[in-house]
PDB file of N, CA, C and O in Angstrom:
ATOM      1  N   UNK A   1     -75.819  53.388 -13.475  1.00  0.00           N
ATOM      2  CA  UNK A   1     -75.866  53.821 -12.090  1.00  0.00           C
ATOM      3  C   UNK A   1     -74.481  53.692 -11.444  1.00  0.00           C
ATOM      4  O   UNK A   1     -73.912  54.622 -10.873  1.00  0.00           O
ATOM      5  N   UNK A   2     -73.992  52.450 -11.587  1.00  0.00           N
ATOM      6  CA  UNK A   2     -72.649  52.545 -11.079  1.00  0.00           C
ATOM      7  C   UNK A   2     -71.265  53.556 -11.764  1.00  0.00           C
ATOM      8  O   UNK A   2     -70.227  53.980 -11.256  1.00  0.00           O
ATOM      9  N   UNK A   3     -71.789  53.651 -12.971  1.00  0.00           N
ATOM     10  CA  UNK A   3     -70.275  54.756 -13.099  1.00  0.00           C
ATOM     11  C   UNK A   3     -71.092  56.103 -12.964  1.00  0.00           C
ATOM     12  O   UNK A   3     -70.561  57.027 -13.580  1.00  0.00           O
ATOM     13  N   UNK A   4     -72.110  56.388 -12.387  1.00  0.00           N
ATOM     14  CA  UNK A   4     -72.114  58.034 -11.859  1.00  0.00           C
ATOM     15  C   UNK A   4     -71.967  57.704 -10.077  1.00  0.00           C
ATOM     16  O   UNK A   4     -71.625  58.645  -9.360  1.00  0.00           O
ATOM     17  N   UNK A   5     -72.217  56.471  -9.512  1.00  0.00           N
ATOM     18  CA  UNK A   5     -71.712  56.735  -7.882  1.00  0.00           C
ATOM     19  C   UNK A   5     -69.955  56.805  -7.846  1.00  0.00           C
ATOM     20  O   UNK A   5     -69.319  57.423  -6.992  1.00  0.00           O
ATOM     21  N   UNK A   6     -69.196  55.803  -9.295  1.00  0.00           N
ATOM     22  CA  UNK A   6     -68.083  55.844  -9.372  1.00  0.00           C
ATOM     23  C   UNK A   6     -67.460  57.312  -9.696  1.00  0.00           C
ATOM     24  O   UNK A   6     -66.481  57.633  -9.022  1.00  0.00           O
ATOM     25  N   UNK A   7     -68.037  58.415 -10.866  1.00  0.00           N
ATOM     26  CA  UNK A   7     -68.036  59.588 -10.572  1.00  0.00           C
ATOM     27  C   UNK A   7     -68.262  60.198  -9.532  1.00  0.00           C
ATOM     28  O   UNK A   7     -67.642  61.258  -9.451  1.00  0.00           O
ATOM     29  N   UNK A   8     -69.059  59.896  -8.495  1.00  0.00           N
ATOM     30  CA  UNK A   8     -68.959  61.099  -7.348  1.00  0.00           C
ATOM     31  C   UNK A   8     -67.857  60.403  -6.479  1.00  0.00           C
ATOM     32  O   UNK A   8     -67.410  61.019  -5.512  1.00  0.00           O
ATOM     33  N   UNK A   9     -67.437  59.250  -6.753  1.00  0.00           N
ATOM     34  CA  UNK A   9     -66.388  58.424  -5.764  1.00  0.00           C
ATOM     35  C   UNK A   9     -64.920  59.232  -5.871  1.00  0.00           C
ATOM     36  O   UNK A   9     -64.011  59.376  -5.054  1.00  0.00           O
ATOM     37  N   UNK A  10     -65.172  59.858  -7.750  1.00  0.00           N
ATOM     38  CA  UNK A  10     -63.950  59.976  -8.003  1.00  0.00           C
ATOM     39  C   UNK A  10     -63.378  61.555  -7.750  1.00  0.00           C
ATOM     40  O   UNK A  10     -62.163  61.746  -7.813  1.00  0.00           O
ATOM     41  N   UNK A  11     -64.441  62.845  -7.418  1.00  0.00           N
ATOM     42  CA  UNK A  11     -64.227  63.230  -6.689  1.00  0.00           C
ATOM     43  C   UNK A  11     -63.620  63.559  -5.551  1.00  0.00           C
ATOM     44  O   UNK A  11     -63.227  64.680  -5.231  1.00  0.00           O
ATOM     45  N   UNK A  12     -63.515  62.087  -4.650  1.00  0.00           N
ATOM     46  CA  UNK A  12     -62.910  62.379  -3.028  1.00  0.00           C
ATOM     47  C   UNK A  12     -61.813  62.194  -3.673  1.00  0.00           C
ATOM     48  O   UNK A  12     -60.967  62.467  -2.821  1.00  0.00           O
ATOM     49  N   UNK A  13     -61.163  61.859  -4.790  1.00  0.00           N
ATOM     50  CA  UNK A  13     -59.716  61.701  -5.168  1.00  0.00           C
ATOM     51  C   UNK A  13     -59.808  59.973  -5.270  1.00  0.00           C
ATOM     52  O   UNK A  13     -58.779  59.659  -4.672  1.00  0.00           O
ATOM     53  N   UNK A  14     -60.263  59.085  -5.561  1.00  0.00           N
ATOM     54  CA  UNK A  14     -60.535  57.913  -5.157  1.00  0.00           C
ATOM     55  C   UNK A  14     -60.210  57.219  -6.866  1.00  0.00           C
ATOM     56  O   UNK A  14     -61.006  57.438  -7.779  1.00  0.00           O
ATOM     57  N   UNK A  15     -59.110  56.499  -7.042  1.00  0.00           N
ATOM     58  CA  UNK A  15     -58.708  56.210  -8.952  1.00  0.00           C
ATOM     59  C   UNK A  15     -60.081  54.700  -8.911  1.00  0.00           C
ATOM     60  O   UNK A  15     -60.502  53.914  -8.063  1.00  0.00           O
ATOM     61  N   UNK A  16     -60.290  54.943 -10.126  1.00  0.00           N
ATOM     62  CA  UNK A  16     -61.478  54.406 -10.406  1.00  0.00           C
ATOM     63  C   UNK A  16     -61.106  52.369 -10.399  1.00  0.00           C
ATOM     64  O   UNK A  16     -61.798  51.351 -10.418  1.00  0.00           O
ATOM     65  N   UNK A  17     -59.792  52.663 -10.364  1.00  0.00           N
ATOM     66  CA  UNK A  17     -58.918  50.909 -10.358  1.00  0.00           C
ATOM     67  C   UNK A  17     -59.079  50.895  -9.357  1.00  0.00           C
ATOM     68  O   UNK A  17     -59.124  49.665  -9.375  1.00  0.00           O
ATOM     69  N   UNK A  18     -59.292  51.206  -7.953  1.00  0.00           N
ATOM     70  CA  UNK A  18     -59.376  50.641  -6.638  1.00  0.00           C
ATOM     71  C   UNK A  18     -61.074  50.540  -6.055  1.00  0.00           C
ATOM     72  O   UNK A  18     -61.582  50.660  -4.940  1.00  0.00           O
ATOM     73  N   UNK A  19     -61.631  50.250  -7.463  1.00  0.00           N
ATOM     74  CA  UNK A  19     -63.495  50.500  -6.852  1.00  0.00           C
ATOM     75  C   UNK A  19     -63.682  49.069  -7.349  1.00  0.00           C
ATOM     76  O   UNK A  19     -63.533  48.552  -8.456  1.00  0.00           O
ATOM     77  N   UNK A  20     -64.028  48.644  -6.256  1.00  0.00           N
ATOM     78  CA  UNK A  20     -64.675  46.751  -6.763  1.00  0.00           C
ATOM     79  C   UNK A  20     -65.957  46.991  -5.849  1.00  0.00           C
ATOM     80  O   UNK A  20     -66.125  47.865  -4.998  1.00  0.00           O
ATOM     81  N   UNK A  21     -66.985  45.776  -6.339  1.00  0.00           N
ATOM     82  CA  UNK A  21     -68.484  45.883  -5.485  1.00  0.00           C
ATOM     83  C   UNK A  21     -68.481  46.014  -3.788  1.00  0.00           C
ATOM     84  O   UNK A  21     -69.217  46.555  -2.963  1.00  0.00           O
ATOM     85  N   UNK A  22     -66.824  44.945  -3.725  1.00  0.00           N
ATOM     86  CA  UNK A  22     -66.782  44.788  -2.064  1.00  0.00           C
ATOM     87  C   UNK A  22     -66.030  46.107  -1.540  1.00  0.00           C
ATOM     88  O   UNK A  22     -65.654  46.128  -0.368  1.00  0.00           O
ATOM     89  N   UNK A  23     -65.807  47.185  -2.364  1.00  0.00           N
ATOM     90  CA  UNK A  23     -65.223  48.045  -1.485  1.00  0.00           C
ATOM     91  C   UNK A  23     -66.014  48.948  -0.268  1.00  0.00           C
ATOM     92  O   UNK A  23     -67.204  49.225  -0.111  1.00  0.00           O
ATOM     93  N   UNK A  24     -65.218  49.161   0.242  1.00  0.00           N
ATOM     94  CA  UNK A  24     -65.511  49.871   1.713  1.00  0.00           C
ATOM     95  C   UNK A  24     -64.761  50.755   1.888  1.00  0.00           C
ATOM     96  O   UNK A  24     -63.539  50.731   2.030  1.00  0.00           O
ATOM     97  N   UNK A  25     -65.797  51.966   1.884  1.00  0.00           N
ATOM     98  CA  UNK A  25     -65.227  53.320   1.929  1.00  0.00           C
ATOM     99  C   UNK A  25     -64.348  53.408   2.456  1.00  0.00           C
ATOM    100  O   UNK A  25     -63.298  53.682   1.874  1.00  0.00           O
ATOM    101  N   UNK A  26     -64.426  53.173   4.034  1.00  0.00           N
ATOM    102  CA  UNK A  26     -63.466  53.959   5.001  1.00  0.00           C
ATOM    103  C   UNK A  26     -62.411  52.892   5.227  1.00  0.00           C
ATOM    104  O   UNK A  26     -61.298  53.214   5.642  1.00  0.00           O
ATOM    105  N   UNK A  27     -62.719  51.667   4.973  1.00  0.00           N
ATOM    106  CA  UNK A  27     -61.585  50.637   5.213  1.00  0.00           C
ATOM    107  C   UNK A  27     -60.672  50.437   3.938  1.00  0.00           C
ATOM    108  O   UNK A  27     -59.453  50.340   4.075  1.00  0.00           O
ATOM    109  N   UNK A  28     -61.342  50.369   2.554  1.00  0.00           N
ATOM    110  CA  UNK A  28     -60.095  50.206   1.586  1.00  0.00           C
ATOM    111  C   UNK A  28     -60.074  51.660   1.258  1.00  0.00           C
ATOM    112  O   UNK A  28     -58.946  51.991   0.893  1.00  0.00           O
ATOM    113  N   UNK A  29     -61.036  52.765   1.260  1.00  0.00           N
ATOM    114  CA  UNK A  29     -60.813  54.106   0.607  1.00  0.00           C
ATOM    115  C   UNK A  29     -60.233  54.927   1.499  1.00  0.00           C
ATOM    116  O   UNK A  29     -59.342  55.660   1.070  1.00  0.00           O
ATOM    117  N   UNK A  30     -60.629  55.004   3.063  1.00  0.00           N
ATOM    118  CA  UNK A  30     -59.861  56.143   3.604  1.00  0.00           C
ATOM    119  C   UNK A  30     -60.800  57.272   3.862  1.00  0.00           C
ATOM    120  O   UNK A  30     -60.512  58.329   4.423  1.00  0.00           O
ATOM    121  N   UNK A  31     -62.047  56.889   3.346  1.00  0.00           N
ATOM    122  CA  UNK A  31     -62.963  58.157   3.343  1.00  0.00           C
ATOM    123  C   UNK A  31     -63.149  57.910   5.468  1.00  0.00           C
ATOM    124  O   UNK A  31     -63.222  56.815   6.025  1.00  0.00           O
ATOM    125  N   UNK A  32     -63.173  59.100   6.076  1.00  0.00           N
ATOM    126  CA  UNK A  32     -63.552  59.572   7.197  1.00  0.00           C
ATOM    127  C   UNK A  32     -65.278  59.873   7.110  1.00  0.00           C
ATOM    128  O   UNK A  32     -66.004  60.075   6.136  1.00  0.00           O
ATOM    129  N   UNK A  33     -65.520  59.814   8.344  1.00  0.00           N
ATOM    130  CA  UNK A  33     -67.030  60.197   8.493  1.00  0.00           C
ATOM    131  C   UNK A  33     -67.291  61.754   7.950  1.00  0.00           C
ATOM    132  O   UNK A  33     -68.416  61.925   7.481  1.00  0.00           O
ATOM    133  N   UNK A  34     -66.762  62.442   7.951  1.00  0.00           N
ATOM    134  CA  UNK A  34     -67.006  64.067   7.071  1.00  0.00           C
ATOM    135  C   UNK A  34     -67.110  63.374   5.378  1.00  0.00           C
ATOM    136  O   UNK A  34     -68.011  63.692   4.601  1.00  0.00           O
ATOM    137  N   UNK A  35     -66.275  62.633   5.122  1.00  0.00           N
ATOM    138  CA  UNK A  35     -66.526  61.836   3.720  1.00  0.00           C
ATOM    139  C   UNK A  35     -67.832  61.304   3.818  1.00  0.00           C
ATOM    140  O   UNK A  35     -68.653  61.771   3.029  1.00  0.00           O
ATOM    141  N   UNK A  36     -68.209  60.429   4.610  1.00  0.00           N
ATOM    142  CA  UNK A  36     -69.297  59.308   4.013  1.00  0.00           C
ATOM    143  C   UNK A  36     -70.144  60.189   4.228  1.00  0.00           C
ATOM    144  O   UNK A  36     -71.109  60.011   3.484  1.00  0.00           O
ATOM    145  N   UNK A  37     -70.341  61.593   5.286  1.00  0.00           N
ATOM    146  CA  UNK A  37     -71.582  62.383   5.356  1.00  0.00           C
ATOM    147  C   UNK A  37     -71.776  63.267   3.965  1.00  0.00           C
ATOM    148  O   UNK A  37     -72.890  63.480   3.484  1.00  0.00           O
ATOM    149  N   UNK A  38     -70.164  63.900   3.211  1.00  0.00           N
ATOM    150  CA  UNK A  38     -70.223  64.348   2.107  1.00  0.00           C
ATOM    151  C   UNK A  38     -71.041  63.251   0.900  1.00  0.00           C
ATOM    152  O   UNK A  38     -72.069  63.323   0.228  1.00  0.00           O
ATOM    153  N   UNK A  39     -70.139  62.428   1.049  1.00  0.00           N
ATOM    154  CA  UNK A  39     -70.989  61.373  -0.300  1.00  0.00           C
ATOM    155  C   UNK A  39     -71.919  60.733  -0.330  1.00  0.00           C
ATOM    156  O   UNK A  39     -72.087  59.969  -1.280  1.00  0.00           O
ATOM    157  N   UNK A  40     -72.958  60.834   0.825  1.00  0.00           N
ATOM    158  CA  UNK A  40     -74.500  60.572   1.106  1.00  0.00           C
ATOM    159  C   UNK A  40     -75.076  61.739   0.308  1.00  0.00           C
ATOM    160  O   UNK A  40     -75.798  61.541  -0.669  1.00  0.00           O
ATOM    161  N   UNK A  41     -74.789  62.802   0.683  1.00  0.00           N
ATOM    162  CA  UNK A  41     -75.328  64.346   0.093  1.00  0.00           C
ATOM    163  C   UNK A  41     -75.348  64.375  -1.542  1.00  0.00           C
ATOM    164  O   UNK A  41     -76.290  64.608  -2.299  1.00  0.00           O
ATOM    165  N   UNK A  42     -74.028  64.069  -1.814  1.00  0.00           N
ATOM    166  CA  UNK A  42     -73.865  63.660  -3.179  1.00  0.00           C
ATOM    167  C   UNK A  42     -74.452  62.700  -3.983  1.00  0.00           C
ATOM    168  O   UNK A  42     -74.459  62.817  -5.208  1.00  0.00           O
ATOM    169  N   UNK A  43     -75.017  61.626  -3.321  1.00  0.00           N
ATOM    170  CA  UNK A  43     -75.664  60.641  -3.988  1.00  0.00           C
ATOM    171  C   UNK A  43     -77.249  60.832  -4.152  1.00  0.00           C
ATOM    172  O   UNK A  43     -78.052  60.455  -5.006  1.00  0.00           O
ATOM    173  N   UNK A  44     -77.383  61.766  -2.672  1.00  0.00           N
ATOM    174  CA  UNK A  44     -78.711  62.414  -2.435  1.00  0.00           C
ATOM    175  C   UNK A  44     -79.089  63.640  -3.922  1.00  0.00           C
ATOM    176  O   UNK A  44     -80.111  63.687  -4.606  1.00  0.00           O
ATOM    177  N   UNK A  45     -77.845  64.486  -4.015  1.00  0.00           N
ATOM    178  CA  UNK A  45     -77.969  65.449  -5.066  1.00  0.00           C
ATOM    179  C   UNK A  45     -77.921  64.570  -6.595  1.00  0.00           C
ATOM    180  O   UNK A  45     -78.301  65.187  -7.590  1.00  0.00           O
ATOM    181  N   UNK A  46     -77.612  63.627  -6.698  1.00  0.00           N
ATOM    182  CA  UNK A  46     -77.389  62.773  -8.447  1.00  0.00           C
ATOM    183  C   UNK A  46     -78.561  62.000  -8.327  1.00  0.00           C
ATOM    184  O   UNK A  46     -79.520  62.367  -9.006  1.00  0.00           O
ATOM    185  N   UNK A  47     -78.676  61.109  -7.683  1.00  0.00           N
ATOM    186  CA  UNK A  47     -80.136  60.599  -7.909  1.00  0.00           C
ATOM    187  C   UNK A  47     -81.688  61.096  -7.382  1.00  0.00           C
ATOM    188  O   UNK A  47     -82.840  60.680  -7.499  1.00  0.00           O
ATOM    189  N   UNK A  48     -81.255  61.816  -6.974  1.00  0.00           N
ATOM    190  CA  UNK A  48     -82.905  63.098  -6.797  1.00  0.00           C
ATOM    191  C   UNK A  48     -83.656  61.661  -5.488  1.00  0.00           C
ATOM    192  O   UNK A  48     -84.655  60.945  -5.551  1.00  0.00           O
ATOM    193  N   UNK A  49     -82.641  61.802  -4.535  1.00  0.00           N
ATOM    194  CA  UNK A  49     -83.649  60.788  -3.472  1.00  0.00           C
ATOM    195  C   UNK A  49     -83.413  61.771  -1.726  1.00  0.00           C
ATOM    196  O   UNK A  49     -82.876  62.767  -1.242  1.00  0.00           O
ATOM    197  N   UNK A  50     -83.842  61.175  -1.552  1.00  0.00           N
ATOM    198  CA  UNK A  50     -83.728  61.781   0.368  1.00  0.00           C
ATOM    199  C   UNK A  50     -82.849  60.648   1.329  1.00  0.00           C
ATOM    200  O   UNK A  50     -83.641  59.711   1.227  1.00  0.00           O
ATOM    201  N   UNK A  51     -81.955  60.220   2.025  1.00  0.00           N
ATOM    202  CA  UNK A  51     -81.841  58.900   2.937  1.00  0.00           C
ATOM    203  C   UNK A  51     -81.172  59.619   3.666  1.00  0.00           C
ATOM    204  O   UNK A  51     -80.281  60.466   3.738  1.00  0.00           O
ATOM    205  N   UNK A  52     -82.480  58.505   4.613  1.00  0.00           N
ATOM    206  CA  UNK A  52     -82.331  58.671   6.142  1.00  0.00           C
ATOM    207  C   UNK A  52     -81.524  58.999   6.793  1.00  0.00           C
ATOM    208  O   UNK A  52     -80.547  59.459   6.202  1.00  0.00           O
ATOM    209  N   UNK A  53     -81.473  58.960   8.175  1.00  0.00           N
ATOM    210  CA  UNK A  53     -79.878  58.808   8.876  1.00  0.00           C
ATOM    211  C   UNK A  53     -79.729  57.629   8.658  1.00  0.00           C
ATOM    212  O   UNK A  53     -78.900  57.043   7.962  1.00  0.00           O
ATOM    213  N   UNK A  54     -80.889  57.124   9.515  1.00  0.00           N
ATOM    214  CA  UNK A  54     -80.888  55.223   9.638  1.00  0.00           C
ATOM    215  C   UNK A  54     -80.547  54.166   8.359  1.00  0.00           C
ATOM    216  O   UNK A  54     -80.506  52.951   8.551  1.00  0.00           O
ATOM    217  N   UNK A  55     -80.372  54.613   7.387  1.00  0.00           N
ATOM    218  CA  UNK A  55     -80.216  53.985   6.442  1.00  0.00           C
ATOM    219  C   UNK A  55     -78.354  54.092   5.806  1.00  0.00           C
ATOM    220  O   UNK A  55     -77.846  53.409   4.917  1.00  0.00           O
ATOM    221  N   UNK A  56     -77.708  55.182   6.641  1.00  0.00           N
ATOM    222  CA  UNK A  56     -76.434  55.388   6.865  1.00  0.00           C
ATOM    223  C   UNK A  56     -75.332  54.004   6.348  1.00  0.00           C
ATOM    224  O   UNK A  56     -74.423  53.843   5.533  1.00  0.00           O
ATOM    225  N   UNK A  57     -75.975  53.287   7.254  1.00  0.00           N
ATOM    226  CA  UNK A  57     -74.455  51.985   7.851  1.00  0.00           C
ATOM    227  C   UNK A  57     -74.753  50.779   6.429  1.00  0.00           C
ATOM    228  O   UNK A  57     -73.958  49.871   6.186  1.00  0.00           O
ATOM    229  N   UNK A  58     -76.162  51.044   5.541  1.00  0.00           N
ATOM    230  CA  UNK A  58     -75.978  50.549   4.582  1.00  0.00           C
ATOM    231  C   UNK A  58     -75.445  50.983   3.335  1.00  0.00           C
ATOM    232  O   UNK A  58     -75.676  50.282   2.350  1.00  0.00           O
ATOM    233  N   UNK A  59     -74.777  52.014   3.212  1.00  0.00           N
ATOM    234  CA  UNK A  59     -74.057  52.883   2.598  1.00  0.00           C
ATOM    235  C   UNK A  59     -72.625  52.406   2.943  1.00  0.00           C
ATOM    236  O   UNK A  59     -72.173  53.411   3.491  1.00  0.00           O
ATOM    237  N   UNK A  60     -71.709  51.548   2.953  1.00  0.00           N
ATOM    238  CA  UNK A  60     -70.501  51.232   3.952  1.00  0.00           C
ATOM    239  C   UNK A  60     -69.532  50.993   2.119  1.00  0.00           C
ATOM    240  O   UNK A  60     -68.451  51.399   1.694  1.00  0.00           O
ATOM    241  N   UNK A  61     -70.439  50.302   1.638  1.00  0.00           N
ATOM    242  CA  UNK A  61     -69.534  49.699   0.882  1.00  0.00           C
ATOM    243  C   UNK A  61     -70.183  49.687  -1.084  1.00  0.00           C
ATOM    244  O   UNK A  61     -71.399  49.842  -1.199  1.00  0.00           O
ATOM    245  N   UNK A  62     -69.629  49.568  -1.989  1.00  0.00           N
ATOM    246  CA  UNK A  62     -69.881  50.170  -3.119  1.00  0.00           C
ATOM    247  C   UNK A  62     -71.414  48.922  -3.142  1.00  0.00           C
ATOM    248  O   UNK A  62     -72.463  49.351  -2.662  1.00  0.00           O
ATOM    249  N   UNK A  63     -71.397  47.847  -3.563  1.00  0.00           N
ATOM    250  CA  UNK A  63     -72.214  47.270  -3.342  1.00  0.00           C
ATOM    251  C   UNK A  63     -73.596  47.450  -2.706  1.00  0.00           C
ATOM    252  O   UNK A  63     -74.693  47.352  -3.257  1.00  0.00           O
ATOM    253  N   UNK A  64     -73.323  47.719  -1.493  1.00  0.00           N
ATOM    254  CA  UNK A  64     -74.136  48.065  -0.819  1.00  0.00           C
ATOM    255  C   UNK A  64     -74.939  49.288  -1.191  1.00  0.00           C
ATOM    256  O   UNK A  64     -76.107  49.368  -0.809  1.00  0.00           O
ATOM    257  N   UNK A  65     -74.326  50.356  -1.994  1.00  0.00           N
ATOM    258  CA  UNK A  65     -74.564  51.459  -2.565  1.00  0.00           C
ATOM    259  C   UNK A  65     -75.392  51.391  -3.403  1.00  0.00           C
ATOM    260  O   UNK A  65     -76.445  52.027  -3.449  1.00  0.00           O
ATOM    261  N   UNK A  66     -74.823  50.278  -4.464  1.00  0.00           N
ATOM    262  CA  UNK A  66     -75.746  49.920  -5.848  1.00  0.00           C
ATOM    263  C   UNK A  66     -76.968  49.088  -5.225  1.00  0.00           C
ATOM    264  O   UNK A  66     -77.853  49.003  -6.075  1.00  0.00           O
ATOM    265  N   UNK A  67     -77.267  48.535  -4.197  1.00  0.00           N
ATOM    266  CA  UNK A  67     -78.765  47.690  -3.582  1.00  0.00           C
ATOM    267  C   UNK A  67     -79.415  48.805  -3.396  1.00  0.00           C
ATOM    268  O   UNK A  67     -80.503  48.959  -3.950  1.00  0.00           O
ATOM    269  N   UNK A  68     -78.894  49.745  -2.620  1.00  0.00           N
ATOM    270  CA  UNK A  68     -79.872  50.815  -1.799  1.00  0.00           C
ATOM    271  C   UNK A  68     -80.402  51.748  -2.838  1.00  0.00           C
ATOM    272  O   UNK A  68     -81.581  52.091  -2.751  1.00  0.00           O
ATOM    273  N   UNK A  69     -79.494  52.291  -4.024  1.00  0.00           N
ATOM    274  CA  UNK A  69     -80.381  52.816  -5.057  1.00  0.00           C
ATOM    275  C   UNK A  69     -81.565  52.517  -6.087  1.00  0.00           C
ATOM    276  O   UNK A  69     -82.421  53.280  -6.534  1.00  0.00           O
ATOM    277  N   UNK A  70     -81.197  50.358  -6.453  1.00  0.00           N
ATOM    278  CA  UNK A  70     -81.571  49.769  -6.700  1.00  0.00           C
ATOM    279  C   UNK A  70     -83.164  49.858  -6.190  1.00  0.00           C
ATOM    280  O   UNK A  70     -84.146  50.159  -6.868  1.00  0.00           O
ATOM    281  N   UNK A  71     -83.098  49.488  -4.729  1.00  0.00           N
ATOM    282  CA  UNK A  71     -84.506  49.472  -4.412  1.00  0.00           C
ATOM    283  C   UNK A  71     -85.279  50.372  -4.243  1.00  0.00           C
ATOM    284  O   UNK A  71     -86.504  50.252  -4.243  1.00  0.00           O
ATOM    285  N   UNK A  72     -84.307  51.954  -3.987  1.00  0.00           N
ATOM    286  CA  UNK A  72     -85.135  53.034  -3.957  1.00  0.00           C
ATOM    287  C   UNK A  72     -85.710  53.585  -5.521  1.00  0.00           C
ATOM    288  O   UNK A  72     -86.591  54.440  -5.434  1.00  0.00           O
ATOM    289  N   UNK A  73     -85.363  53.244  -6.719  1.00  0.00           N
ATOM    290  CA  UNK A  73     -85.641  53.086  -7.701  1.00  0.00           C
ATOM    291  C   UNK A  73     -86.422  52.294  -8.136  1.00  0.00           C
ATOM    292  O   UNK A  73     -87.012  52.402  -9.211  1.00  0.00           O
ATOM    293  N   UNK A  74     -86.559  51.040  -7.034  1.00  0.00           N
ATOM    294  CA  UNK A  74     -87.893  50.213  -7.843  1.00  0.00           C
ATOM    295  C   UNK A  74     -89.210  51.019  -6.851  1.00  0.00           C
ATOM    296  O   UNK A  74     -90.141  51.673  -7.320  1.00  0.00           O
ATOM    297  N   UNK A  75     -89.040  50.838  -5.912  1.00  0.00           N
ATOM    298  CA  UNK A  75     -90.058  52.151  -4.784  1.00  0.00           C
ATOM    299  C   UNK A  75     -90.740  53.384  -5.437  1.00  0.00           C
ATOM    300  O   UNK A  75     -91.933  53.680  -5.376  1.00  0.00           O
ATOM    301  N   UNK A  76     -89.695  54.070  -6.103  1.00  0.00           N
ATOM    302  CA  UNK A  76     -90.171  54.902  -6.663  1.00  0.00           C
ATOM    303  C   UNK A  76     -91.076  55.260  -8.120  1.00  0.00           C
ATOM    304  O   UNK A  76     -91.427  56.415  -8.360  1.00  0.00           O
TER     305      UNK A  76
END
């Protein structure tokens, strides 16, 4: 799971040496909100899920990324 969110990471142009669990998109990556709305879509299109708006601000950071698929995978 983590090296296909690290594939769509690597996309925005993002080298795969600057991805640790604590990263944060917009603070160590640079991604802008047109980014984090792109790479919601993207994560939405690779793992065949739907999320929310509201579920947005837990999307911040790689970590946080790997919980939220985590549980939508045990859910499902």
């Amino acid at each position: 799971m983590k090296k296909r969110v690290i594939g769509i990471l690597k996309e925005f142009g993002v080298q795969e040496s600057a991805i640790t669990d604590q990263t944060h998109f917009s603070r160590d990556l640079g991604l802008d909100s047109l980014d984090s709305v792109d790479l919601i879509m993207q994560l939405e299109k690779e793992f065949g899920i739907r999320i929310p708006d509201e579920d947005y601000g837990k999307l911040t950071t790689m970590q946080g990324v790997l919980t939220y698929l985590e549980s939508e995978q045990a859910t499902a």
